[in-house]
N, C-alpha and C positions, 0 to 999 in steps of 0.2 A: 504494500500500500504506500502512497505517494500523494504528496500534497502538491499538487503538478504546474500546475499555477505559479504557486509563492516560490516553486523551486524555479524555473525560468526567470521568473522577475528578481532571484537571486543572483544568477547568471549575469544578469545586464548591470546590477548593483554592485557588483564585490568585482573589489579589484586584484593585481594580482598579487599584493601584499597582505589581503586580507583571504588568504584561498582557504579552505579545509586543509586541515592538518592531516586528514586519511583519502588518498587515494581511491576510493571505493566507498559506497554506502553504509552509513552507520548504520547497523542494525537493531532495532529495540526488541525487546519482549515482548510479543501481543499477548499478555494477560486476558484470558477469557471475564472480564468484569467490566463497566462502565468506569468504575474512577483512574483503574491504569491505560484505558483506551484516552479517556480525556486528558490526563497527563502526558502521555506519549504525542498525540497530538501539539499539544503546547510547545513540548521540545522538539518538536518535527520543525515545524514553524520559524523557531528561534534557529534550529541550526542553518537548516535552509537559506533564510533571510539572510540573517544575521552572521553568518560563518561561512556562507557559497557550498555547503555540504548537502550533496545526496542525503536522502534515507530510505528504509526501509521498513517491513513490520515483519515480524516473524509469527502466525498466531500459533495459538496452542493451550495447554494448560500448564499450571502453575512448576512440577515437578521438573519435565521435561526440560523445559526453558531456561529453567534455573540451569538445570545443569548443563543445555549451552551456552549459557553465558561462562560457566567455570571451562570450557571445552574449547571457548572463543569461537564458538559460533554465531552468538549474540553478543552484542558491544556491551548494548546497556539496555537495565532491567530499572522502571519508575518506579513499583513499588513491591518491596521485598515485605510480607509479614514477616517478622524477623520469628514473633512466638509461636506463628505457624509453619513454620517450615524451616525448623533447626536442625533437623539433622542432615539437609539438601545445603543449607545455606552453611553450615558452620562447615562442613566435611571441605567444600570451598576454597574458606579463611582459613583452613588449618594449612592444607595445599596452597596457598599462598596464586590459588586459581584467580578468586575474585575478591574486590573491594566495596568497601562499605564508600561511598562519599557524602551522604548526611543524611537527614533524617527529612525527607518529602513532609510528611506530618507528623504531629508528636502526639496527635490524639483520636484514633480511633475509638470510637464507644460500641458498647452495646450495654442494653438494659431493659428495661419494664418502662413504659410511657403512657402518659395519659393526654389528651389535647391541652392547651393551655386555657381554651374557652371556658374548661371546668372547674378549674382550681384558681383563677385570677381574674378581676377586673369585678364590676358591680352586678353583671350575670352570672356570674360561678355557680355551680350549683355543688361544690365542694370543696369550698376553700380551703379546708381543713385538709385534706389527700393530700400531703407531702411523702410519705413514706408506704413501701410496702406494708407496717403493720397497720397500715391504717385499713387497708383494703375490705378486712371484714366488717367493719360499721357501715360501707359504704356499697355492697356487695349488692342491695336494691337499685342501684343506679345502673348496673351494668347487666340486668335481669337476662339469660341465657332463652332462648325462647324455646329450647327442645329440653328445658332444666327449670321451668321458671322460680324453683325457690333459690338456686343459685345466679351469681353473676357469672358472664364469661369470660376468661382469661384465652385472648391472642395468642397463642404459643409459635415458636419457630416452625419453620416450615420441616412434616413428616419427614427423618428419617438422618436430618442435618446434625450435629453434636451438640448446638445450641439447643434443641426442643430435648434433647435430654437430658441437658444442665437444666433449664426452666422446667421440667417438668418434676427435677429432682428438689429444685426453689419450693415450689409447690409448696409437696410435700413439709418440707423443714421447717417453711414461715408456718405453716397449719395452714394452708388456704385450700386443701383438697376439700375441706369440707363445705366451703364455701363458695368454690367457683370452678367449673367445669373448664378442664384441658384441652382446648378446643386449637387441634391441630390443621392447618393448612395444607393442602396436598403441594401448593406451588407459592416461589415468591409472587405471583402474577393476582392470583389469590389472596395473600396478605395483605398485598398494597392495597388491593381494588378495597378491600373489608375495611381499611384504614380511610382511605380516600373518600368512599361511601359513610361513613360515620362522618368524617369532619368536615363533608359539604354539607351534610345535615343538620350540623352541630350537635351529635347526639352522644353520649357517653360511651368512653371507649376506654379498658384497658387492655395494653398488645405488647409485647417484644420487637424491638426494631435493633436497627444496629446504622452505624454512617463511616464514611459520608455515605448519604444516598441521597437519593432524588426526593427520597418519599419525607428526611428531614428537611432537606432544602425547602421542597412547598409545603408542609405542612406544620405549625410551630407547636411543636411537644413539647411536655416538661417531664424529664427525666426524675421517678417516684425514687427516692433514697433508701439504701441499704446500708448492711454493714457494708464498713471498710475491707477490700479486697485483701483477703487471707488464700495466700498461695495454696496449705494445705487443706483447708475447707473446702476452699476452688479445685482441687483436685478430688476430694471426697466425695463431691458430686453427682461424676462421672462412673464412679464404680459400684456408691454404696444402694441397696438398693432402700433402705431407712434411714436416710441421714436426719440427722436434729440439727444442724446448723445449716446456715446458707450466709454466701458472700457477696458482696458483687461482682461485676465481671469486669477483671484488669483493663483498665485505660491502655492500645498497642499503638508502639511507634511504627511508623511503615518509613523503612530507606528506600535511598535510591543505592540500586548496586552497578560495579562494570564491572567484568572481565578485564584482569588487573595487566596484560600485556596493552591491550587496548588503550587503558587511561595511561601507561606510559610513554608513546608514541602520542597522545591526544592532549597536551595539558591545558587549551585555551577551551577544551571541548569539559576539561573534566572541571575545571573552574567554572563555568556556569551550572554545572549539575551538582557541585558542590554547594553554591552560593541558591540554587532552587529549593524552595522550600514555601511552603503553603499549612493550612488547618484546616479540621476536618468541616468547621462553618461554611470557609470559604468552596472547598469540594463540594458541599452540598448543593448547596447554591448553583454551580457550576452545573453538577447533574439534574438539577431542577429545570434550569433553562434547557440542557440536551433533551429531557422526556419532552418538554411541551413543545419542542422545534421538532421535533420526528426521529430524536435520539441519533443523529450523528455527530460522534466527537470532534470532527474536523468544525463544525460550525461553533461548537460549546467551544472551543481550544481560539475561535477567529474571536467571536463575543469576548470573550476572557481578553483578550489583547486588545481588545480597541477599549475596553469600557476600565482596565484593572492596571494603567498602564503604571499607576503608584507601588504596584506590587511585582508585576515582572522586569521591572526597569532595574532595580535592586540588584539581579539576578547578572546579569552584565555591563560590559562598559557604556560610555556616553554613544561612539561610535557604533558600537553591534545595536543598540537601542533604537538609534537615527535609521540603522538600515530598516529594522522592523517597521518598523511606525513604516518610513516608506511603500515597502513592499504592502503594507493595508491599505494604506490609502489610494494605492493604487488597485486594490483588488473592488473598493469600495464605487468604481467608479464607471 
Protein backbone atom coordinates (compact mmCIF):
# COMPACT_ATOMS: atom_id res chain seq x y z
CA UNK A 1 0.00 0.00 0.00
CA UNK A 2 1.15 3.47 -1.02
CA UNK A 3 0.14 6.85 -0.58
CA UNK A 4 0.70 7.73 -4.22
CA UNK A 5 -0.08 11.01 -4.60
CA UNK A 6 1.96 12.61 -1.55
CA UNK A 7 4.63 10.34 -2.63
CA UNK A 8 5.18 12.01 -6.24
CA UNK A 9 4.43 15.51 -4.89
CA UNK A 10 7.41 14.28 -2.65
CA UNK A 11 9.53 13.79 -5.62
CA UNK A 12 9.12 17.32 -7.03
CA UNK A 13 9.61 18.66 -3.29
CA UNK A 14 12.91 17.10 -1.82
CA UNK A 15 15.95 17.82 -3.01
CA UNK A 16 18.95 16.00 -3.47
CA UNK A 17 20.29 16.93 -0.08
CA UNK A 18 17.21 16.14 1.44
CA UNK A 19 16.95 12.21 -0.25
CA UNK A 20 15.93 9.04 1.82
CA UNK A 21 18.50 7.66 3.80
CA UNK A 22 17.31 4.00 2.26
CA UNK A 23 17.51 3.09 -1.15
CA UNK A 24 14.34 1.12 -1.25
CA UNK A 25 10.81 1.35 0.50
CA UNK A 26 10.50 1.52 4.15
CA UNK A 27 8.49 -1.09 5.11
CA UNK A 28 5.84 -0.87 8.02
CA UNK A 29 3.93 -3.59 9.83
CA UNK A 30 0.24 -3.78 8.79
CA UNK A 31 -1.09 -4.52 12.12
CA UNK A 32 -4.57 -6.09 11.59
CA UNK A 33 -6.26 -3.11 13.85
CA UNK A 34 -7.47 0.55 13.04
CA UNK A 35 -5.11 2.54 15.44
CA UNK A 36 -1.66 0.85 13.98
CA UNK A 37 -3.39 1.28 10.38
CA UNK A 38 -3.94 5.05 11.36
CA UNK A 39 -0.41 5.41 12.78
CA UNK A 40 1.34 3.86 9.86
CA UNK A 41 -0.48 6.03 7.64
CA UNK A 42 0.63 9.22 9.42
CA UNK A 43 4.38 8.11 9.11
CA UNK A 44 3.69 7.12 5.60
CA UNK A 45 2.93 10.61 4.99
CA UNK A 46 5.72 12.39 6.91
CA UNK A 47 8.22 10.12 5.35
CA UNK A 48 7.06 10.48 1.87
CA UNK A 49 6.61 14.32 2.03
CA UNK A 50 8.80 15.14 4.30
CA UNK A 51 12.05 12.69 3.68
CA UNK A 52 11.46 11.97 -0.40
CA UNK A 53 11.05 8.15 0.98
CA UNK A 54 9.01 5.27 -0.61
CA UNK A 55 6.81 3.14 1.53
CA UNK A 56 5.24 0.37 1.84
CA UNK A 57 2.74 -1.92 4.15
CA UNK A 58 3.35 -5.31 4.96
CA UNK A 59 -0.26 -6.62 6.24
CA UNK A 60 -0.78 -9.43 8.60
CA UNK A 61 -1.19 -10.35 12.18
CA UNK A 62 0.45 -9.38 15.12
CA UNK A 63 3.08 -12.48 15.76
CA UNK A 64 4.24 -12.88 12.33
CA UNK A 65 5.23 -9.31 11.66
CA UNK A 66 6.88 -8.83 14.62
CA UNK A 67 9.11 -11.39 13.97
CA UNK A 68 9.82 -9.80 10.40
CA UNK A 69 10.73 -6.86 11.72
CA UNK A 70 13.43 -8.85 14.00
CA UNK A 71 14.30 -10.98 10.53
CA UNK A 72 14.56 -7.39 8.65
CA UNK A 73 11.96 -7.94 6.64
CA UNK A 74 9.85 -5.19 8.09
CA UNK A 75 11.67 -1.74 8.95
CA UNK A 76 9.39 -0.55 11.37
CA UNK A 77 6.50 -1.61 13.58
CA UNK A 78 3.83 1.70 15.08
CA UNK A 79 2.80 -0.15 17.73
CA UNK A 80 4.24 -2.94 19.66
CA UNK A 81 1.92 -4.10 22.98
CA UNK A 82 4.80 -4.48 24.73
CA UNK A 83 2.51 -6.68 27.66
CA UNK A 84 1.01 -8.52 24.98
CA UNK A 85 3.44 -9.86 23.15
CA UNK A 86 6.71 -10.42 25.35
CA UNK A 87 7.93 -13.39 24.58
CA UNK A 88 8.00 -12.40 20.40
CA UNK A 89 9.09 -8.93 21.31
CA UNK A 90 11.74 -9.53 24.00
CA UNK A 91 13.34 -12.83 22.35
CA UNK A 92 14.16 -9.72 19.61
CA UNK A 93 15.82 -7.27 22.32
CA UNK A 94 17.73 -10.11 23.79
CA UNK A 95 19.14 -10.96 19.96
CA UNK A 96 19.91 -7.51 19.79
CA UNK A 97 17.39 -8.12 16.38
CA UNK A 98 15.16 -5.09 17.04
CA UNK A 99 14.61 -1.64 18.98
CA UNK A 100 12.46 -0.18 21.04
CA UNK A 101 12.52 3.82 19.84
CA UNK A 102 9.66 5.32 22.30
CA UNK A 103 6.71 4.82 23.49
CA UNK A 104 3.67 6.00 20.56
CA UNK A 105 1.31 6.07 23.76
CA UNK A 106 1.60 5.79 27.26
CA UNK A 107 -1.89 4.89 27.91
CA UNK A 108 -3.90 2.28 26.77
CA UNK A 109 -7.17 1.56 28.89
CA UNK A 110 -9.44 -0.94 29.33
CA UNK A 111 -12.31 -1.04 31.95
CA UNK A 112 -16.17 -1.12 32.86
CA UNK A 113 -17.88 2.36 31.45
CA UNK A 114 -20.88 4.00 31.85
CA UNK A 115 -22.09 7.11 29.51
CA UNK A 116 -21.21 10.25 31.05
CA UNK A 117 -25.16 11.59 30.49
CA UNK A 118 -25.79 9.30 33.63
CA UNK A 119 -23.51 10.16 36.39
CA UNK A 120 -22.87 14.18 35.51
CA UNK A 121 -24.59 17.22 34.72
CA UNK A 122 -28.32 18.33 36.02
CA UNK A 123 -29.98 15.20 34.13
CA UNK A 124 -27.88 12.34 35.66
CA UNK A 125 -29.91 9.91 36.67
CA UNK A 126 -26.94 8.44 38.95
CA UNK A 127 -24.72 10.70 40.18
CA UNK A 128 -23.76 8.62 42.63
CA UNK A 129 -22.20 5.41 40.18
CA UNK A 130 -18.55 6.36 40.57
CA UNK A 131 -17.40 2.87 41.20
CA UNK A 132 -17.87 -0.72 40.55
CA UNK A 133 -19.26 -1.28 44.00
CA UNK A 134 -21.62 0.84 43.57
CA UNK A 135 -23.26 -1.17 40.65
CA UNK A 136 -25.68 -3.17 43.00
CA UNK A 137 -27.85 -0.20 44.37
CA UNK A 138 -28.19 0.98 40.87
CA UNK A 139 -28.63 -2.44 39.05
CA UNK A 140 -32.64 -1.19 38.26
CA UNK A 141 -31.34 1.24 35.92
CA UNK A 142 -29.78 -1.18 33.67
CA UNK A 143 -32.92 -3.73 33.86
CA UNK A 144 -31.61 -6.99 31.59
CA UNK A 145 -34.98 -7.41 29.43
CA UNK A 146 -34.44 -11.43 29.19
CA UNK A 147 -33.54 -11.17 33.21
CA UNK A 148 -35.74 -8.28 34.26
CA UNK A 149 -34.98 -8.57 38.15
CA UNK A 150 -31.24 -8.06 37.13
CA UNK A 151 -29.21 -5.31 35.36
CA UNK A 152 -27.09 -6.10 32.38
CA UNK A 153 -23.56 -6.00 32.31
CA UNK A 154 -21.75 -5.52 28.58
CA UNK A 155 -19.17 -8.07 28.61
CA UNK A 156 -16.03 -8.48 26.12
CA UNK A 157 -16.78 -9.83 23.12
CA UNK A 158 -17.28 -14.29 23.40
CA UNK A 159 -14.26 -16.12 23.46
CA UNK A 160 -11.46 -12.98 23.76
CA UNK A 161 -9.30 -13.13 27.35
CA UNK A 162 -10.82 -9.92 28.34
CA UNK A 163 -14.66 -11.53 28.72
CA UNK A 164 -12.96 -13.94 30.82
CA UNK A 165 -11.10 -11.58 33.01
CA UNK A 166 -14.64 -9.60 33.25
CA UNK A 167 -16.45 -12.38 33.74
CA UNK A 168 -14.13 -13.40 36.52
CA UNK A 169 -14.67 -9.28 37.90
CA UNK A 170 -18.19 -10.41 38.12
CA UNK A 171 -17.90 -12.91 40.19
CA UNK A 172 -15.33 -11.37 42.95
CA UNK A 173 -17.09 -7.70 43.17
CA UNK A 174 -20.45 -10.17 43.96
CA UNK A 175 -22.40 -8.63 40.83
CA UNK A 176 -23.25 -12.26 39.54
CA UNK A 177 -26.10 -11.83 41.59
CA UNK A 178 -27.14 -8.82 40.30
CA UNK A 179 -26.52 -8.53 36.69
CA UNK A 180 -26.50 -10.99 33.92
CA UNK A 181 -23.19 -11.70 31.75
CA UNK A 182 -24.21 -10.71 28.65
CA UNK A 183 -21.80 -11.61 26.04
CA UNK A 184 -21.31 -10.37 22.44
CA UNK A 185 -20.61 -12.61 19.68
CA UNK A 186 -18.69 -9.63 17.74
CA UNK A 187 -16.95 -6.34 18.37
CA UNK A 188 -19.53 -5.03 15.43
CA UNK A 189 -22.13 -6.20 18.13
CA UNK A 190 -20.74 -4.33 21.15
CA UNK A 191 -20.23 -1.17 19.55
CA UNK A 192 -23.67 -1.17 17.75
CA UNK A 193 -25.36 -2.01 21.70
CA UNK A 194 -23.07 0.92 22.83
CA UNK A 195 -23.92 3.26 20.00
CA UNK A 196 -27.77 2.35 20.40
CA UNK A 197 -27.81 3.15 24.12
CA UNK A 198 -26.13 6.60 23.81
CA UNK A 199 -28.18 7.93 20.89
CA UNK A 200 -30.90 7.12 23.07
CA UNK A 201 -29.49 8.39 26.09
CA UNK A 202 -30.45 5.21 27.90
CA UNK A 203 -28.60 3.44 30.74
CA UNK A 204 -25.71 1.41 29.81
CA UNK A 205 -23.03 -0.59 31.73
CA UNK A 206 -20.35 -2.23 29.11
CA UNK A 207 -16.42 -3.19 28.95
CA UNK A 208 -14.75 -1.19 26.36
CA UNK A 209 -11.06 -0.75 25.80
CA UNK A 210 -9.13 2.55 23.47
CA UNK A 211 -8.14 4.08 21.78
CA UNK A 212 -11.12 3.26 19.77
CA UNK A 213 -13.41 4.90 17.68
CA UNK A 214 -16.26 3.83 19.83
CA UNK A 215 -14.32 6.32 22.83
CA UNK A 216 -13.49 8.87 20.57
CA UNK A 217 -17.49 9.60 19.63
CA UNK A 218 -18.89 8.56 22.48
CA UNK A 219 -17.97 10.33 26.16
CA UNK A 220 -17.75 7.54 28.81
CA UNK A 221 -16.68 7.70 32.20
CA UNK A 222 -14.60 5.07 33.40
CA UNK A 223 -16.55 3.22 36.91
CA UNK A 224 -13.20 2.91 39.49
CA UNK A 225 -11.63 -0.18 40.82
CA UNK A 226 -9.05 -1.39 42.85
CA UNK A 227 -5.70 -0.26 42.01
CA UNK A 228 -4.10 -2.74 39.41
CA UNK A 229 -2.52 -5.71 41.48
CA UNK A 230 -0.35 -7.79 39.08
CA UNK A 231 -1.06 -10.92 41.15
CA UNK A 232 -4.88 -10.52 41.50
CA UNK A 233 -4.77 -9.44 37.70
CA UNK A 234 -3.27 -12.66 37.03
CA UNK A 235 -5.61 -14.60 39.41
CA UNK A 236 -8.30 -13.80 37.37
CA UNK A 237 -7.58 -15.63 34.56
CA UNK A 238 -7.14 -19.12 36.15
CA UNK A 239 -9.18 -19.01 39.24
CA UNK A 240 -12.29 -20.35 38.69
CA UNK A 241 -13.77 -18.49 42.44
CA UNK A 242 -11.78 -15.69 42.87
CA UNK A 243 -12.65 -13.17 45.81
CA UNK A 244 -10.75 -10.22 44.69
CA UNK A 245 -10.70 -8.25 41.46
CA UNK A 246 -8.26 -5.43 40.07
CA UNK A 247 -8.30 -3.22 37.43
CA UNK A 248 -6.89 -3.70 34.33
CA UNK A 249 -3.12 -2.33 33.82
CA UNK A 250 -2.95 1.16 32.11
CA UNK A 251 -0.36 -0.52 28.52
CA UNK A 252 2.32 1.58 26.94
CA UNK A 253 2.40 0.76 23.06
CA UNK A 254 6.09 1.55 21.36
CA UNK A 255 7.07 2.04 18.30
CA UNK A 256 9.60 -0.71 17.30
CA UNK A 257 12.40 -1.20 14.14
CA UNK A 258 14.53 -3.63 13.00
CA UNK A 259 17.79 -2.58 14.73
CA UNK A 260 20.15 -2.81 11.24
CA UNK A 261 17.56 -0.65 9.70
CA UNK A 262 17.58 2.23 12.24
CA UNK A 263 21.34 2.13 11.99
CA UNK A 264 21.67 2.98 8.25
CA UNK A 265 18.37 5.39 8.83
CA UNK A 266 19.19 7.93 11.74
CA UNK A 267 17.11 11.03 10.32
CA UNK A 268 14.25 8.31 9.75
CA UNK A 269 14.66 6.90 13.23
CA UNK A 270 14.62 10.55 14.92
CA UNK A 271 11.22 11.36 13.84
CA UNK A 272 9.92 7.94 15.05
CA UNK A 273 11.67 8.54 18.16
CA UNK A 274 10.41 12.12 18.61
CA UNK A 275 6.49 10.58 17.55
CA UNK A 276 4.40 10.08 20.17
CA UNK A 277 0.65 10.65 20.71
CA UNK A 278 -2.23 9.50 23.73
CA UNK A 279 -4.75 7.38 23.69
CA UNK A 280 -7.50 10.63 23.78
CA UNK A 281 -5.83 11.99 20.91
CA UNK A 282 -6.03 8.19 18.82
CA UNK A 283 -9.47 8.06 19.64
CA UNK A 284 -10.41 10.87 18.29
CA UNK A 285 -8.58 10.19 15.35
CA UNK A 286 -10.48 6.78 14.87
CA UNK A 287 -13.69 8.51 15.49
CA UNK A 288 -13.33 10.66 12.54
CA UNK A 289 -11.90 7.30 10.28
CA UNK A 290 -15.51 5.31 11.40
CA UNK A 291 -17.61 8.40 10.35
CA UNK A 292 -15.40 9.17 6.80
CA UNK A 293 -16.00 5.31 5.71
CA UNK A 294 -12.87 4.02 7.83
CA UNK A 295 -9.98 4.72 5.64
CA UNK A 296 -6.67 5.45 7.57
CA UNK A 297 -5.06 7.39 4.78
CA UNK A 298 -7.85 10.11 5.12
CA UNK A 299 -7.96 9.94 9.29
CA UNK A 300 -3.65 10.07 8.89
CA UNK A 301 -4.46 13.46 5.94
CA UNK A 302 -7.21 15.11 8.65
CA UNK A 303 -4.69 14.50 11.58
CA UNK A 304 -2.08 16.70 9.58
CA UNK A 305 -3.94 19.40 8.24
CA UNK A 306 -6.00 20.10 11.53
CA UNK A 307 -3.08 18.69 14.44
CA UNK A 308 -0.26 20.59 12.97
CA UNK A 309 0.67 21.66 16.91
CA UNK A 310 1.29 18.13 17.45
CA UNK A 311 3.20 16.52 14.51
CA UNK A 312 5.22 19.42 13.99
CA UNK A 313 7.19 18.51 17.20
CA UNK A 314 7.95 15.22 15.62
CA UNK A 315 10.40 16.94 13.05
CA UNK A 316 12.53 19.79 11.95
CA UNK A 317 11.31 23.31 10.77
CA UNK A 318 12.29 22.12 7.14
CA UNK A 319 10.66 18.32 6.97
CA UNK A 320 7.57 20.25 8.53
CA UNK A 321 7.48 23.16 5.60
CA UNK A 322 7.76 20.15 3.13
CA UNK A 323 4.58 18.45 4.71
CA UNK A 324 2.27 21.29 5.05
CA UNK A 325 3.22 21.71 1.20
CA UNK A 326 2.66 18.52 -0.01
CA UNK A 327 -1.35 19.00 1.73
CA UNK A 328 -1.88 21.93 0.42
CA UNK A 329 -1.32 20.94 -2.57
CA UNK A 330 -3.34 17.69 -2.39
CA UNK A 331 -6.18 20.17 -0.95
CA UNK A 332 -6.56 21.74 -4.12
Amino acid sequence: MRIHTLFFIALFLATPAMACEVDRPVVFAGMDWQSNAFHTAVAQVILETGYGCETDVLPGTTIPLLQGVAQGDIDVVMEVWKDNVTDVWNRGLRRNQVIELGTNFPDAVQGWYVPRYMVEGEDAIAPGLLSVFDLPAHKALFTDPEEPNKGRFYNCIAGWNCEVINSAKLKAYGLDADYTNFRPGTGAALAAAIASSYIRKKPLVTYYWGPTWVLGKYDMVMLEEPPFDAAVFADLATNPTPTAATAYPVVEVAIGANRRFSEGAPRIVDFLRRYETDSALVSEALAYMEETGGQAEGAAQHFLETRVDIWSRWVDDVTASKVQAALSSTEK
